[in-house]
C-alpha positions as CSV (number, residue, x, y, z in Angstrom):
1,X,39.1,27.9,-9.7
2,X,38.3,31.5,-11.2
3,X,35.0,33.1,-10.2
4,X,33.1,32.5,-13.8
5,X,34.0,28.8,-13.1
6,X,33.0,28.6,-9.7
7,X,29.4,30.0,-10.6
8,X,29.1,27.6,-13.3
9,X,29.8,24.4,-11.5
10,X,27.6,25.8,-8.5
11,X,24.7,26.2,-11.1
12,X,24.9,23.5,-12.5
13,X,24.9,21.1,-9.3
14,X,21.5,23.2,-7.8
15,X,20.6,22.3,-11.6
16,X,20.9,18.9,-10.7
17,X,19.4,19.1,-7.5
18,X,16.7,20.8,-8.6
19,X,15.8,18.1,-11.2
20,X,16.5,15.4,-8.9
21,X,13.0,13.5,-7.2
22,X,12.9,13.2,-3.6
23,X,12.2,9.8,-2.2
24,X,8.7,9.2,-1.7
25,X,7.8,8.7,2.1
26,X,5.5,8.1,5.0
27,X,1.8,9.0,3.5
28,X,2.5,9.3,-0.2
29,X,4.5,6.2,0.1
30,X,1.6,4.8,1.5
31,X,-0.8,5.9,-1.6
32,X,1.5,4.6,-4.0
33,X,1.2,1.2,-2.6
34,X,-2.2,1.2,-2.5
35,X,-1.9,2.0,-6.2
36,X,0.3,-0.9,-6.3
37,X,-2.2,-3.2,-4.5
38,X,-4.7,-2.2,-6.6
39,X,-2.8,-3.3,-9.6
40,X,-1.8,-6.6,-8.0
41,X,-5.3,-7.4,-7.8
42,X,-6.0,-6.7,-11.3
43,X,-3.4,-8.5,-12.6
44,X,-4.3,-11.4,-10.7
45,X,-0.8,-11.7,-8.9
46,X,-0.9,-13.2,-5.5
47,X,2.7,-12.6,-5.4
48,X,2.7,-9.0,-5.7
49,X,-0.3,-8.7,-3.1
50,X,1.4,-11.0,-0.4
51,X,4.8,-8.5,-0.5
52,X,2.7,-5.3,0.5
53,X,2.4,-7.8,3.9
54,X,4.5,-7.9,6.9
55,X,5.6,-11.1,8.0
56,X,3.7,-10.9,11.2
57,X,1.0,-9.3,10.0
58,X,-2.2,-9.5,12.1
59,X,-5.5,-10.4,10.1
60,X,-9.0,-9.9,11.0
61,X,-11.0,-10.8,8.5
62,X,-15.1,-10.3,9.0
63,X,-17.0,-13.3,10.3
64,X,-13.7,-15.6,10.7
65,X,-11.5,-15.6,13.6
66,X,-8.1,-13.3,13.8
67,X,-5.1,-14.5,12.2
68,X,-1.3,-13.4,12.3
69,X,1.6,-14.2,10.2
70,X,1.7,-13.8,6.3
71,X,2.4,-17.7,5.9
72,X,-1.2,-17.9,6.8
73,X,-2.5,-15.2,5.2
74,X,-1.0,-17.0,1.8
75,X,-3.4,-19.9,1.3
76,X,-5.8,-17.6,1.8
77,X,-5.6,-15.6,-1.4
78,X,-6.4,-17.8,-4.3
79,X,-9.1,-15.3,-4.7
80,X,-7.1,-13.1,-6.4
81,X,-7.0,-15.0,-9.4
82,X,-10.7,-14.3,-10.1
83,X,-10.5,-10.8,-9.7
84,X,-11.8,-8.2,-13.0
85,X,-12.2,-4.8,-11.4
86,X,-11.3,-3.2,-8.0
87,X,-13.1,0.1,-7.5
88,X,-12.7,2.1,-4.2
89,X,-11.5,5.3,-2.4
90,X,-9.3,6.3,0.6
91,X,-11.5,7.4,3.4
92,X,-8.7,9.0,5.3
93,X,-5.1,8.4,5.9
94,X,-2.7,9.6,8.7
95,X,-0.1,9.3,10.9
96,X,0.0,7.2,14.0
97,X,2.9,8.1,15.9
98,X,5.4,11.3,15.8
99,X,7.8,9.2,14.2
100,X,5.6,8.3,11.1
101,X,5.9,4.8,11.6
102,X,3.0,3.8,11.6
103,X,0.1,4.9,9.0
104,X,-3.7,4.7,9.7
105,X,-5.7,4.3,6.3
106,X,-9.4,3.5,5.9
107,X,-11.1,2.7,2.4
108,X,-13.9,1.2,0.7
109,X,-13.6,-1.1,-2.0
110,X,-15.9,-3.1,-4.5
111,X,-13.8,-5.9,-5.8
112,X,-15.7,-7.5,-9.1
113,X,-14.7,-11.4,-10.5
114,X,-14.5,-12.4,-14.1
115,X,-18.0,-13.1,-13.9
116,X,-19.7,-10.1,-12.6
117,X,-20.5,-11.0,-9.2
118,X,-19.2,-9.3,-6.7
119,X,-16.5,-10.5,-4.4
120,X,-16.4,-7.6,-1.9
121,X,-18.2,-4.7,-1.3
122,X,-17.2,-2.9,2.4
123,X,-14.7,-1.3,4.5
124,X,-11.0,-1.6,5.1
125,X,-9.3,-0.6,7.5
126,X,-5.0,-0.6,7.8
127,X,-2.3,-0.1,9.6
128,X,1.3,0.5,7.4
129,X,4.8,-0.2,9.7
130,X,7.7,1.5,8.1
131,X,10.7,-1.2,7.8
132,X,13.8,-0.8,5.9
133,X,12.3,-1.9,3.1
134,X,9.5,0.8,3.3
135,X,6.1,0.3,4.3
136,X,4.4,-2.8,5.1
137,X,0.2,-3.9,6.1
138,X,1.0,-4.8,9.5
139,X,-2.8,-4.8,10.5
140,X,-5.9,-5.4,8.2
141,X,-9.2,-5.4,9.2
142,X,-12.4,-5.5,7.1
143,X,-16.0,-6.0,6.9
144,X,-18.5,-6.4,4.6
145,X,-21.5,-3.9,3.3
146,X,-23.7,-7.1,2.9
């Protein structure tokens, strides 16, 4: 290959490099799936919000006893389906471990129904596992402002 040739097919693959998006990971990973939760909520899909769940996720809902698995968690979502608005903000988000593994994230929420009232308004607190699928609630724990 001449020289002229050589530059050109070098520029044009750090071109395409350049262009290219990294994978999102560990804490903006996390942030998108909150974004994702969010949505989930507000478009009433029970589905969406039971696959941002590990399997053996541990529950610990305010006022109820702990509870671990997500075939348990399932039944316990139908109120989803009367969810209208979600508003909230991340309180703080970080790593666990030195192997970004495991994400800490805190947030307050104010979830709204279709008929005004409000549904929650409180605390959450979560812990993300990174699996080969990507990142997972593994933990939730809550309580209400009220």
């Amino acid at each position: 290959m001449t020289a002229p040739a050589t530059f050109w097919v070098c520029l044009l693959i750090a071109v395409g490099f350049a262009h290219s998006a990294p994978p999102i990971t560990g804490i903006a990973a996390v942030r998108k799936l909150d974004e994702k939760y969010r949505a989930a909520l507000l478009s009433n899909n029970i589905d969406d919000v039971l696959s941002l769940y590990d399997d053996n996720v541990i529950m610990m809902p305010d006022g109820y006893p702990a509870f671990k698995g997500k075939q348990a968690l399932a039944p316990s979502l139908s109120w989803v389906n009367a969810v209208s608005s979600v508003r909230g903000n991340i309180g703080g988000i970080a790593y666990l471990d030195r192997e970004h593994r495991l994400i800490l994230q805190r947030k307050t929420s104010t979830v709204i129904d279709k008929d005004g009232n409000t549904m929650f308004d409180g605390k959450t607190l979560l812990i993300w596992i990174k699996t080969p699928g990507g990142y997972k609630i593994a933990l939730e724990m809550y309580n209400d402002n009220s």
